[in-house]
MARNU-911549 format. One record per residue: x negated, y, z of N, C-alpha, C in turn; chain; residue number from 1; residue in three letters. Coordinates in pm, whole numbers, plus 50000, padded with zeros to 5 digits. Example, Ala and Ser with C-alpha at 12.3 -4.5 7.8 and 13.67 -1.06 7.14 Angstrom:
2
@n_px:48681 n_py:49431 n_pz:50780 ca_px:48770 ca_py:49550 ca_pz:50780 c_px:48680 c_py:49670 c_pz:50780 cadena:A num:1 residuo:ALA $
@n_px:48715 n_py:49775 n_pz:50708 ca_px:48633 ca_py:49894 ca_pz:50714 c_px:48710 c_py:50003 c_pz:50787 cadena:A num:2 residuo:SER $
***
This chain:
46
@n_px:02089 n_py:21572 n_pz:57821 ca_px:02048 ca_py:21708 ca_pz:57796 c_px:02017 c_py:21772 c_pz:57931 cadena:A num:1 residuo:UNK $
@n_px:01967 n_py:21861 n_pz:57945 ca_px:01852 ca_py:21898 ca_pz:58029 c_px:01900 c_py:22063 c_pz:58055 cadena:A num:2 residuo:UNK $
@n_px:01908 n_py:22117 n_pz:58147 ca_px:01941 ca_py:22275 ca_pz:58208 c_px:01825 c_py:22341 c_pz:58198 cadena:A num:3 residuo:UNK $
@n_px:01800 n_py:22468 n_pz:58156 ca_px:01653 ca_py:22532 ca_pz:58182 c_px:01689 c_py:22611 c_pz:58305 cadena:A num:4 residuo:UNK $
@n_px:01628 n_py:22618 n_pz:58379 ca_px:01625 ca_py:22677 ca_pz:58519 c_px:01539 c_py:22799 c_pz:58501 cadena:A num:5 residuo:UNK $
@n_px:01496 n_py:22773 n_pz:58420 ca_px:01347 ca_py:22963 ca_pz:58419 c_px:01457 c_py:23029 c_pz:58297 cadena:A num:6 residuo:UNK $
@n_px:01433 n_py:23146 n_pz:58329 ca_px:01441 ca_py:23230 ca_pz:58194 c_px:01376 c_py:23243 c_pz:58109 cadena:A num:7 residuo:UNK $
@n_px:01398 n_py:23227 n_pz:57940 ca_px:01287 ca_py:23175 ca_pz:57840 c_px:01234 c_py:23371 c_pz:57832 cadena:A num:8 residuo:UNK $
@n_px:01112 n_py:23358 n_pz:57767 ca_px:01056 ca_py:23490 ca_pz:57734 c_px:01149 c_py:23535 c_pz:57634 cadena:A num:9 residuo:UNK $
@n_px:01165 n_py:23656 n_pz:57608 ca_px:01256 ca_py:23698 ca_pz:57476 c_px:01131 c_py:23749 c_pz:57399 cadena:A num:10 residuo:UNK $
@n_px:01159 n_py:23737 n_pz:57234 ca_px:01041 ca_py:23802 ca_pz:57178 c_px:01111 c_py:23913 c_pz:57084 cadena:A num:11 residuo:UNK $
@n_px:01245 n_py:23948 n_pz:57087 ca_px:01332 ca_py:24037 ca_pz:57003 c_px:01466 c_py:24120 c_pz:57066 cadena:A num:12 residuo:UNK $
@n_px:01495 n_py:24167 n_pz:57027 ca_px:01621 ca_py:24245 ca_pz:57061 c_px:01722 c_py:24257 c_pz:56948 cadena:A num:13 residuo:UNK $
@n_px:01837 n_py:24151 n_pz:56931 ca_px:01924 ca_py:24161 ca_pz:56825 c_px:02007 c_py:24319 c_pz:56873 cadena:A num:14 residuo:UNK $
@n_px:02046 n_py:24421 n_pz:56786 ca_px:02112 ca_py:24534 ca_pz:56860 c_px:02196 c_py:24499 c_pz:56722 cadena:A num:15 residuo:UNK $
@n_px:02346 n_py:24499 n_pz:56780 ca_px:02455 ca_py:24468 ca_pz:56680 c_px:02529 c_py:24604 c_pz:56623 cadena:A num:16 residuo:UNK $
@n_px:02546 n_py:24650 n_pz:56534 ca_px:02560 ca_py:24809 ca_pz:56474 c_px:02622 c_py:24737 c_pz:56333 cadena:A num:17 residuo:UNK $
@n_px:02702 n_py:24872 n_pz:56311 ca_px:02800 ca_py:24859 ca_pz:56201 c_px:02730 c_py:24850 c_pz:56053 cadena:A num:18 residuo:UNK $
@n_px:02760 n_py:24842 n_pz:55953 ca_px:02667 ca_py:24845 ca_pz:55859 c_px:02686 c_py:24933 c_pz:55766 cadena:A num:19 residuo:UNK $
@n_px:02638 n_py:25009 n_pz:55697 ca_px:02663 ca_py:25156 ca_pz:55627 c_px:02715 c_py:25081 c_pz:55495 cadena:A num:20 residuo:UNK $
@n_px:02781 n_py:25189 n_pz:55412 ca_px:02831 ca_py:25188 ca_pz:55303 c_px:02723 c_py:25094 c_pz:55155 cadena:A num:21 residuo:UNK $
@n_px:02599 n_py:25169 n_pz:55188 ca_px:02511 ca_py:25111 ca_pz:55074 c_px:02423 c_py:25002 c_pz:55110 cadena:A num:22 residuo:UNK $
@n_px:02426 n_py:24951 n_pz:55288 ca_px:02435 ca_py:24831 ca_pz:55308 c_px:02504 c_py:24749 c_pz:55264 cadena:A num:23 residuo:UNK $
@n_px:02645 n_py:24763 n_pz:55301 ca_px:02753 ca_py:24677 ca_pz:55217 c_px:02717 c_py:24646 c_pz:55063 cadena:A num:24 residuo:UNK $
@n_px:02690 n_py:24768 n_pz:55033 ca_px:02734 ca_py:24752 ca_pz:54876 c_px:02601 c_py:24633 c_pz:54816 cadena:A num:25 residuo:UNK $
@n_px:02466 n_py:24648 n_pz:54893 ca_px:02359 ca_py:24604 ca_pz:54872 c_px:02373 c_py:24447 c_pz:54889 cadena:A num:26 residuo:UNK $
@n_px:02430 n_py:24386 n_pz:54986 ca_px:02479 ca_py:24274 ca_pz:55022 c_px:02544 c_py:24234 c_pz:54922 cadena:A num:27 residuo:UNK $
@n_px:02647 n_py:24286 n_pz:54858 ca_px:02770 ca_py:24215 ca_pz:54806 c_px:02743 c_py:24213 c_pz:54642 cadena:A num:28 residuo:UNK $
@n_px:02635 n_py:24316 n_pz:54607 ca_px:02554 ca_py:24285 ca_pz:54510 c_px:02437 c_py:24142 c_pz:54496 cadena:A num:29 residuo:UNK $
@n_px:02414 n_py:24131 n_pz:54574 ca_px:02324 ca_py:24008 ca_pz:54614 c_px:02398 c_py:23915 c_pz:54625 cadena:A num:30 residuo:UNK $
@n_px:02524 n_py:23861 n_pz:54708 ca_px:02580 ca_py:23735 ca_pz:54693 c_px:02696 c_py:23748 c_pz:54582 cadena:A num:31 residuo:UNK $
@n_px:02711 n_py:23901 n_pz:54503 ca_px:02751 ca_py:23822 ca_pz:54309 c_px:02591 c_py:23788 c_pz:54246 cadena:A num:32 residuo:UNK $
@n_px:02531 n_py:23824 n_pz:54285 ca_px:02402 ca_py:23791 ca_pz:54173 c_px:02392 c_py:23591 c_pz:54219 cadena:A num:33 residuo:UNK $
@n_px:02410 n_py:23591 n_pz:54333 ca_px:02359 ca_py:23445 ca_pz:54347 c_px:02465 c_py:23373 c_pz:54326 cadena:A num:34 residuo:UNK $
@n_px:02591 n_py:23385 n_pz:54309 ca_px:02693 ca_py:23301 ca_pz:54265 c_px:02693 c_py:23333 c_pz:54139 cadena:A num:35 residuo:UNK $
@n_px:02680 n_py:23420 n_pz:54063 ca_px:02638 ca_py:23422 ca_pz:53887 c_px:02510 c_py:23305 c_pz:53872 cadena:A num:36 residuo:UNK $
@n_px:02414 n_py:23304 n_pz:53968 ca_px:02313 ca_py:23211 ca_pz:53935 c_px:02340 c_py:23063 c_pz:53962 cadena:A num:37 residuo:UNK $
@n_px:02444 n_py:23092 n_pz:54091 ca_px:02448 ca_py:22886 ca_pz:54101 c_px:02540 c_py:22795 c_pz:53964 cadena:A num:38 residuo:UNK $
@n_px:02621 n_py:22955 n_pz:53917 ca_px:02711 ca_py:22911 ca_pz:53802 c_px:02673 c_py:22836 c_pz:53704 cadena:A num:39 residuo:UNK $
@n_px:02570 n_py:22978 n_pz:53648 ca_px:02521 ca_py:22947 ca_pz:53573 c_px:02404 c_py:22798 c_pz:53595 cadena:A num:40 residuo:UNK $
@n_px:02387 n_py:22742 n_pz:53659 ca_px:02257 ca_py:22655 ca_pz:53666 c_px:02342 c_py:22508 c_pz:53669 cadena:A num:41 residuo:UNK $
@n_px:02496 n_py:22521 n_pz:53726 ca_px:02615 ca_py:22408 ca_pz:53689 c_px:02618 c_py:22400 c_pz:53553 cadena:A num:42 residuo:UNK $
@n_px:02645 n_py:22487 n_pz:53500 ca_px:02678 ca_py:22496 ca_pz:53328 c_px:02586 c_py:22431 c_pz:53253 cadena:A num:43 residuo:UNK $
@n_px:02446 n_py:22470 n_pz:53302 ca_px:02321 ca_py:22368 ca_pz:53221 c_px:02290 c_py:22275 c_pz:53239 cadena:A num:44 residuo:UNK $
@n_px:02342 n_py:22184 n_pz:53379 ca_px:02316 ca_py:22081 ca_pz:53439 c_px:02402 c_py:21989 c_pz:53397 cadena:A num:45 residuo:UNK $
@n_px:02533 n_py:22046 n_pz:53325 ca_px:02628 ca_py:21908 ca_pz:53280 c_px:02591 c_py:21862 c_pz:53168 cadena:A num:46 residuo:UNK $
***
C-alpha cells in the first residue's frame, strides 16, 4: 500500500449537526417501513 503525498481535491463538505425532531421521526419511519417489507418478502419466500 502506497502513501499519498499530495492532498486529494475535496469536492464536498460533510458539516456534522444534530438532527431535528421530524428528521428523526422521518428516519425511523423509513427503517419500520423497510423491516415490515423484508418481513414480509421472508413470509412469501418460504
Amino acid at each position: 500500500m502506497r502513501t499519498v503525498k499530495e492532498q486529494l481535491e475535496i469536492d464536498f463538505v460533510v458539516v456534522n449537526r444534530p438532527l431535528t425532531k421530524e428528521e428523526e421521526k422521518l428516519i425511523s419511519e423509513y427503517i419500520s417501513a423497510q423491516k415490515k417489507k423484508k418481513g414480509a418478502r421472508k413470509k412469501t419466500s418460504s
